[in-house]
N, C-alpha and C positions, 0 to 999 in steps of 0.2 A: 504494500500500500504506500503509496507516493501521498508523499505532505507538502509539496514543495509550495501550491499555490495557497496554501491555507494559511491566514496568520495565525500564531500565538496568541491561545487561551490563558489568561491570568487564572489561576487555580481555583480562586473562590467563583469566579464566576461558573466555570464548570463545575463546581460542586452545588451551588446553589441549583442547576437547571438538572440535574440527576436528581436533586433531594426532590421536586417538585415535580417528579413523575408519579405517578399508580406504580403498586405493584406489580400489575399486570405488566405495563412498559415497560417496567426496569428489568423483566425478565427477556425482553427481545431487543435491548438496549446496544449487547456489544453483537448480537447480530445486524442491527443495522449500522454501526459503526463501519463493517467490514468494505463496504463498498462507496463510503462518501468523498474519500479523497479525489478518488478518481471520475467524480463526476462535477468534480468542483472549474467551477470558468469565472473567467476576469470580467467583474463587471465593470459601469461609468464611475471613474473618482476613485479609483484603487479599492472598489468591493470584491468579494467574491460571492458567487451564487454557486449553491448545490440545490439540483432540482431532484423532487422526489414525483415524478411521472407531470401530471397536468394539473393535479393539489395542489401542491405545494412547492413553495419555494424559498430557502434561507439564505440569508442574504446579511454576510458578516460586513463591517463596515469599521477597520482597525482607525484607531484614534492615530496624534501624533506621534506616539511611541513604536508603531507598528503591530502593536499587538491590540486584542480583545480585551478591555480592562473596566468593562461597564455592560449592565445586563442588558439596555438599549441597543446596545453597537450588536447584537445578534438577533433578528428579529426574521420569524417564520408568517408565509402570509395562511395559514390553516386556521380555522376553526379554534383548534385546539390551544394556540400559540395565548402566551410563551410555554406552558405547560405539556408540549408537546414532546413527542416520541426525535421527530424528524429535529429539531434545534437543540435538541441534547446531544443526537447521535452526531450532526455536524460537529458541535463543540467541543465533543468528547474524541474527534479523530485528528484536530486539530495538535498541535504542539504543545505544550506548556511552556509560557513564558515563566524567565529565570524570576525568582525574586531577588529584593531587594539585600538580600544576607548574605555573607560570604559563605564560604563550601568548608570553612576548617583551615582552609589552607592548602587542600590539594585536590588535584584534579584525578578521574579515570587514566592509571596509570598510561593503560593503553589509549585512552582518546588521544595521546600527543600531546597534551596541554602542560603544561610549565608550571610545575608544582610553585605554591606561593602568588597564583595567578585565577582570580574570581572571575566567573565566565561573565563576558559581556562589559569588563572593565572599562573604562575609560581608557585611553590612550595617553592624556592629555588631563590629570586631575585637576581639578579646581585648587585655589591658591587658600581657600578656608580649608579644603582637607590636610593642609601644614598646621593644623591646631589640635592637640589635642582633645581628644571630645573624654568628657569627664565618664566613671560608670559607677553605679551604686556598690556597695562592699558586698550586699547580698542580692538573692530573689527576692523578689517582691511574691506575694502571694497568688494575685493573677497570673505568673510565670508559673508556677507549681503545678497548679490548674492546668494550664494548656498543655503544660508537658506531660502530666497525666494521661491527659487526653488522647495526646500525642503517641505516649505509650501503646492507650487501649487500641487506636487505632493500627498501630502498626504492628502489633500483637495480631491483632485478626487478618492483617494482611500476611503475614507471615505462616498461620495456619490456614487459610486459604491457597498459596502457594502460586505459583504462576496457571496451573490448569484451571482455579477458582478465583484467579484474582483479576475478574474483568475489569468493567467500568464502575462499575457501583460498591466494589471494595476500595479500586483506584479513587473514584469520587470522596470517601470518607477518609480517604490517608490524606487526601488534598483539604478539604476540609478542615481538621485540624493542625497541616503547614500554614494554612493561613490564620488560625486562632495562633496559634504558635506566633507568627510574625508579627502580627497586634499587639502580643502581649511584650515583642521585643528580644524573642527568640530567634534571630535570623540564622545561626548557622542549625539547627535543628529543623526550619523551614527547607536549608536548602538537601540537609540527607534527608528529607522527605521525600524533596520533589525527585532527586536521584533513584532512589527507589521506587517512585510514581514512575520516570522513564524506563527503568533498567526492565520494569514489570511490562510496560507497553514494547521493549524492544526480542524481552522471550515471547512473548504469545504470539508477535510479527514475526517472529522466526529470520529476524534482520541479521543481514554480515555481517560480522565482529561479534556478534554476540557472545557473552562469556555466562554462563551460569555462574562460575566464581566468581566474577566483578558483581554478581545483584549478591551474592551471599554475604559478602564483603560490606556492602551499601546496608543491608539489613542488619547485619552486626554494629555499624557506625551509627545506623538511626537509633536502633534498641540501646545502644550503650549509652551515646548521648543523651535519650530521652529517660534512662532510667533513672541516671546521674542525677537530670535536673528533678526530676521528678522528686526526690528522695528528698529534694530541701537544703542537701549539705553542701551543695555545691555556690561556688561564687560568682560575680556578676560575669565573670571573666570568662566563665563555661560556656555563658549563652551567645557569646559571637560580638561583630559589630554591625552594622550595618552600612558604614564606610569603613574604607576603609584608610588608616587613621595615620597621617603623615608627621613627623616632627622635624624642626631644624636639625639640618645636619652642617650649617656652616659652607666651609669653602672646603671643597674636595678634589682631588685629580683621581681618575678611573681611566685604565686602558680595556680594549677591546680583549675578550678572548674566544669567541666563535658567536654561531648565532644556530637558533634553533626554530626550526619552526613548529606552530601551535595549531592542531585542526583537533579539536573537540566533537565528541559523537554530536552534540546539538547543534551542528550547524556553523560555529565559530571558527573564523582563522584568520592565521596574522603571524608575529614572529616575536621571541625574546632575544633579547642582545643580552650577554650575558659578559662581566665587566668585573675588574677586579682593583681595589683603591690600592692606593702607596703605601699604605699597613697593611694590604694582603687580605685586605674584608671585600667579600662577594657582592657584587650589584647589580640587577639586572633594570633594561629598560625595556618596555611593552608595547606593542602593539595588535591589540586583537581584538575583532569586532566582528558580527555577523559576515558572511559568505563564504565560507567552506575553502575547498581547493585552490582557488582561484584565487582569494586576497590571500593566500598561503605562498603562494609565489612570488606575488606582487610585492608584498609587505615586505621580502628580503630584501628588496634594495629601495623601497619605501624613504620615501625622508624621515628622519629624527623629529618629533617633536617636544623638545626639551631645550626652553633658558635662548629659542634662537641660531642652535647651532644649523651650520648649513651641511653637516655630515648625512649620507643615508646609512640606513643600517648596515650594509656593506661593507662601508666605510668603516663609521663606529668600531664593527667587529675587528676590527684589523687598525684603527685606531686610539683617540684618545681624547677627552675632554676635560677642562679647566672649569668645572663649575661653582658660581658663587649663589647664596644663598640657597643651597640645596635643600630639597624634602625628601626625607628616607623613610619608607614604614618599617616596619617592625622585621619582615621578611627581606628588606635590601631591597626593594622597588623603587627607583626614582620619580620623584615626582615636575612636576612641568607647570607649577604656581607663578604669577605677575611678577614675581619680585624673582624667578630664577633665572640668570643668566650665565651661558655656555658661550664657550669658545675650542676650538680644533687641539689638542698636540701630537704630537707624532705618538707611534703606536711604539710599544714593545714587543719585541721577538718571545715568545717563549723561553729560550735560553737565556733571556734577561730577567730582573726585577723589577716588580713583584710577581710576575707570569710562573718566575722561575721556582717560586717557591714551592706554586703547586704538586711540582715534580720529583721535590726534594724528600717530599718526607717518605718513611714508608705505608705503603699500604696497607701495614696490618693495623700500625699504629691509628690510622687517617679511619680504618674502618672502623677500628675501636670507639671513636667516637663518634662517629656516623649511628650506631645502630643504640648507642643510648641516646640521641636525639630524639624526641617526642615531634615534633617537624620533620615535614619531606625531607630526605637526604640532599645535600648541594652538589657540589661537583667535585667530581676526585680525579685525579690526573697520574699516570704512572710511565712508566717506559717498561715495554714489551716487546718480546721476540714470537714472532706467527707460527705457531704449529703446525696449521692445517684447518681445512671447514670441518667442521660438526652440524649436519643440519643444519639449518637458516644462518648460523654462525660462524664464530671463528674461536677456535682454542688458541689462546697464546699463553706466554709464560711470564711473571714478571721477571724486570732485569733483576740480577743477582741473586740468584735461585730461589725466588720468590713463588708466591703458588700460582697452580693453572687457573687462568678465570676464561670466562666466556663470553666475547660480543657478540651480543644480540641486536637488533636493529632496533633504535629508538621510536622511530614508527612505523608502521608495518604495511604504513598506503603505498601499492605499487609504486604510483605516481611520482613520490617522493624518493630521491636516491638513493638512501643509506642504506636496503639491501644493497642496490646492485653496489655500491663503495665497498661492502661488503664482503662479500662476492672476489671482487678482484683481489683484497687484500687477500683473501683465502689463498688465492693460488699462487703466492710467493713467499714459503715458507720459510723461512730462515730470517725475514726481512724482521730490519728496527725499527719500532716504531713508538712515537710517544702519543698519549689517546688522554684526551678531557674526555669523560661520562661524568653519567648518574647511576652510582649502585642500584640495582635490583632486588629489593630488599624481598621481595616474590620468590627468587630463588636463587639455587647454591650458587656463589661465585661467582655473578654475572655481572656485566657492567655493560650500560646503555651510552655506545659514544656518542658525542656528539660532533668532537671532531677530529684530528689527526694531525703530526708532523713527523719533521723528522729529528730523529736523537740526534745532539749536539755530538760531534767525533766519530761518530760511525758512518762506516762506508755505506755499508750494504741498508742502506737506508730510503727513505721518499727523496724525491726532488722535483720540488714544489716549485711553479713560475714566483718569478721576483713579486707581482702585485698581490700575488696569495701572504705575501708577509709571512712565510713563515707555517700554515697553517690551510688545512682542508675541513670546510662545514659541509660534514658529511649530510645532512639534510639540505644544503644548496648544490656545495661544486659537486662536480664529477670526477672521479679520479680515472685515469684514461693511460693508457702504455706506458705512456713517455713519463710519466713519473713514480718509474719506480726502475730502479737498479737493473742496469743489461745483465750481469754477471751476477752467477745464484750466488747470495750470500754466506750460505750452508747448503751441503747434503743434505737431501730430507725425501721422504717418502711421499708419492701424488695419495691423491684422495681421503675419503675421510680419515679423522685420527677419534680415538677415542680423548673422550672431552675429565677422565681420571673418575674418581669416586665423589658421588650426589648424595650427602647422608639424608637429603628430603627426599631420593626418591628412594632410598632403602630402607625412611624407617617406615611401617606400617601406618605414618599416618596419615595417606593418604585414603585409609579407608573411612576417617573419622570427617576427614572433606567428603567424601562421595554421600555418606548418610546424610550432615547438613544439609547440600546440594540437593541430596532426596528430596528433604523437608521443605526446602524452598522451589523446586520444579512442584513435587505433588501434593504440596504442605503435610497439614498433619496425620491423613490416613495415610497418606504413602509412607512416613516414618513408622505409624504405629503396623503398617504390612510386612514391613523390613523389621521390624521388633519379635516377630510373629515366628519368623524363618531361623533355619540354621545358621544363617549369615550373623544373625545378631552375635549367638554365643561363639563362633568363628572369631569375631570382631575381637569381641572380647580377652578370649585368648591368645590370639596373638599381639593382643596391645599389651598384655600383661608379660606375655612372655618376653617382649623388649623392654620392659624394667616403662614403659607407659601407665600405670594402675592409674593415675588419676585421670588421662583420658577415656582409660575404658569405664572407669565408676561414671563420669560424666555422660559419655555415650551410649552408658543404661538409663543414665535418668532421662536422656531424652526420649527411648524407645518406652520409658514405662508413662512416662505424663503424657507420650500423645496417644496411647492407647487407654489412658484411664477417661472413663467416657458413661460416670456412673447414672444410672438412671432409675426411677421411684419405680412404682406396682406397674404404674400403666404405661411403662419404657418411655418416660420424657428425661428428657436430661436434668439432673439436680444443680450441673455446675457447668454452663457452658461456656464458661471464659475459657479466652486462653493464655489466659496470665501465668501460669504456671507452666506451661508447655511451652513460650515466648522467652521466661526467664530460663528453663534449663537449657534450652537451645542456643540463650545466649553468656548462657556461663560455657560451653561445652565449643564455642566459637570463639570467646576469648581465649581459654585455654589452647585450643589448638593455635589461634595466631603466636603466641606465647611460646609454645615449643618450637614453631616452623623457624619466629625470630633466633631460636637458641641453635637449632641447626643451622642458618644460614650463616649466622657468627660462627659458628663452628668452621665453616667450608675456607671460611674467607683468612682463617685461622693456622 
């Protein structure tokens, strides 16, 4: 189902027009959803119309924002309207617009997006978001309330599961992101609406789709919604809803590659990502609605920051003298009245502060990486190529350091970093020096973003003089001529094995595939898998790897979603699923818990 002509539904209004059906409609609800996109046309003045035979007709009309943000802007010409079947199912196939709250801080690993980077940011913040915006020490009471709310709701989407979680489970988890939002909840609004998407993109059975990125979403709503819920939590849990820039003075920042940003909704653009004269990380943004296309565009895009005439291109491979700087909290610069830029020449890698990245080691750099409560930043090493491994490349760090794995930072054909990929595969022996971002998802990976060559070595890259130094494996192309006539080493073609995965040896991947059950089939399909030999299977082999508190947890999940008691006349006595919500989501923070202990372990 194609959404491209439809605008973006604001949440509450889709949920209001679902609450305001019969039961009877709301039972043929995501049936008639299935086929509206596609009969959607451009009406006079940027409407769209979706006609339902010679009836009816609805007829969306997006305000200045682009989006559906008022229950006027959707109106059906039926009998029935607004109360109708036909202007629910339009609105309910429609998009969800973002809200107004940040995400936590991070983005769908896989969508591409630029950890520290809220969808739909500005490019360009306002010169007021350099102020501190004040936050109360606690919750206030109506925040408790919503999160409650927030809970029950995502509680029954969770036992509902993707096969029971149409529109009208969607509609009530939307509901409460926006009570949630009111109350000043915004990052709790936004793992809502993530798991409002991830739920619309498994029933569409859409490319990319990961069932472990919605289990993930569901884990982040439940936890943060419990959190607040509970009362003990501080103002500081519930988010901002800007986001929130301070004086950083006069600063100098060199370029050190650039990356680009394509998010599953729709978003693209590019981060420059920049490192000051004490070695502190800083990226500049630019990402905003249209997909591929501004993804391209946006990397040699002009800078919008303080005046400078650099494009990100530039930047990347560049350098900036800025005075009255805005920094948030994550190292995002900001682009206020009062900030002005000017050009300096760039540093090589081999220089400082570039240099530093590459200096430390990697186990040490990881060490700190995985006790960070934030996205991982970027880690830089020097590496000698093994060989492909599947989609990747096995290399070794310099100085008999461990084997890691490059993966492609994102996985759209379109974009190069396979095929950079790819080519570096097939020159085994070759040096190379790699800016990423660890893969905190699995053993020993690292997501590059860019490439050079080791300062000294022969059998190395060799990069055109205007590359400065440096390959953005998401823009350039790396092509024959720069890489070493002469093999650097003997080495063996084809694939190499990529050493030992302690995440895919220990069993616990059978305690993700149960989870993954409970969120494809929700909760009968867990309590079906409780039922079978698979359960006690489970259990014994978590136990036999020294696992016990996985497998005690992975019994409570299989006995709370089959406990299901009911009185003389077989009605249900308890039909929450507040207790089958909480095991599921003790039994999911534990397994992230172990997965983080194995991945430190690999990198180890």
């Amino acid at each position: 189902m194609s959404t491209e002509l439809l605008p973006p539904v604001a949440p509450d209004v889709l949920a209001d027009a679902v609450e305001q059906l019969s039961a009877r409609l709301r039972k043929k609800l995501d049936a008639a959803i299935a086929g509206c996109a596609d009969q959607a046309e451009p009406a006079t003045e940027g409407a769209v119309e979706v006609r339902f035979g010679e009836d009816a007709t609805v007829t969306l009309r997006p305000g200045p924002s682009g989006a559906i943000t008022a229950a006027e802007q959707a109106v059906c010409s039926c009998l029935l309207a607004p109360r109708c079947l036909h202007r629910a199912a339009v609105l309910g196939a429609a998009p969800i617009a973002d809200g107004e709250g940040d995400a936590g801080g991070v983005e769908d690993s896989d969508s591409g997006s630029s950890p520290g980077l809220a969808e739909g940011a500005s490019a360009v913040p306002a010169a007021e978001d350099a102020t501190e915006i004040a936050a109360p020490v606690a919750l206030t009471a109506p925040q408790v309330r919503a999160a409650s709310a927030l809970w029950d709701a995502a509680a029954e989407a969770l036992s509902a599961g993707v096969t029971a979680g149409g529109a009208v489970v969607q509609a009530e988890l939307l509901r409460a992101a926006h009570t949630a939002r009111l109350a000043g909840l915004p990052r709790a609004e936004a793992a809502a609406l993530r798991v409002v998407r991830g739920l619309r993109a498994a029933r569409e059975r859409r490319e990319g789709q990961r069932l472990g990125d919605l289990a993930e979403a569901f884990r982040e709503l439940l936890a943060g919604a419990a959190l607040l819920a509970s009362g003990s939590a501080d103002a500081e849990a519930a988010g901002s809803a800007r986001r929130v820039y301070e004086q950083g003075g006069s600063l100098r920042v060199y370029g050190l590659c650039r990356e680009p940003v394509l998010s599953a909704t729709g978003y693209g653009g590019v981060t420059t990502h920049l490192v000051g004269a004490d070695g502190s990380g800083y990226t500049v943004s630019d990402v905003r609605p249209g997909g591929l296309a501004r993804v391209k565009g946006a990397g040699s895009a002009s800078v919008a920051l303080g005046g400078a005439v650099l494009d990100h291109a530039g930047l990347a491979r560049g350098g900036l003298r800025i005075v009255g700087a805005t920094v948030s909290a994550d190292g995002r610069l900001g682009a206020g009245r009062r900030v002005s830029a000017t050009p300096l020449r760039g540093v090589d890698w081999s220089e400082e502060p570039a240099a530093a990245l590459f200096a430390r080691p990697v186990r040490e750099a990881m060490a700190d990486v995985l006790t960070e409560a934030t996205a991982p930043g970027l880690l830089g090493c020097d590496v000698e190529v093994i060989g492909a491994a599947g989609d990747g490349v096995v290399v070794r760090v310099a100085g008999e350091g461990p084997l890691l794995r490059l993966r492609p930072a994102h996985p759209h054909p379109e974009l190069p970093h396979a095929a950079n990929l790819r080519r570096i595969a097939d020159h085994p022996g070759l040096a190379l020096r790699v800016l990423g971002r660890p893969d905190l998802d699995r053993a020993a990976t690292l997501r590059p973003l860019a490439v050079g060559p080791v300062p000294g070595a022969s059998g190395t890259l060799r990069l055109p003089d205007e590359w400065k130094g440096h390959a953005d494996l998401g823009y350039d192309r790396l092509q024959g001529e720069h890489f070493p006539r002469e093999a650097a080493a003997a080495a063996a073609h084809g694939p190499v094995s990529a050493g030992t995965d302690p995440l895919a040896d220990a069993p616990l991947w059978r305690v993700r595939r149960l989870l993954e059950t409970g969120v494809a089939g929700g909760r009968r399909a867990v309590a079906e898998a409780g039922r079978g030999t698979d359960a006690a299977s489970l259990s014994a082999r978590l136990t036999r790897a020294g696992l016990g508190g996985a497998a005690r947890l992975a019994q409570s999940v299989t006995a709370e979603a089959g406990r299901r008691p009911r009185d003389a006349f077989g009605r249900l006595t308890d039909p929450s699923a507040d207790a089958y919500a909480r095991a599921w989501l003790a039994s999911a923070v534990h397994l992230a818990a172990a997965e983080r202990s194995l991945v430190a372990a690999s990198w180890a």
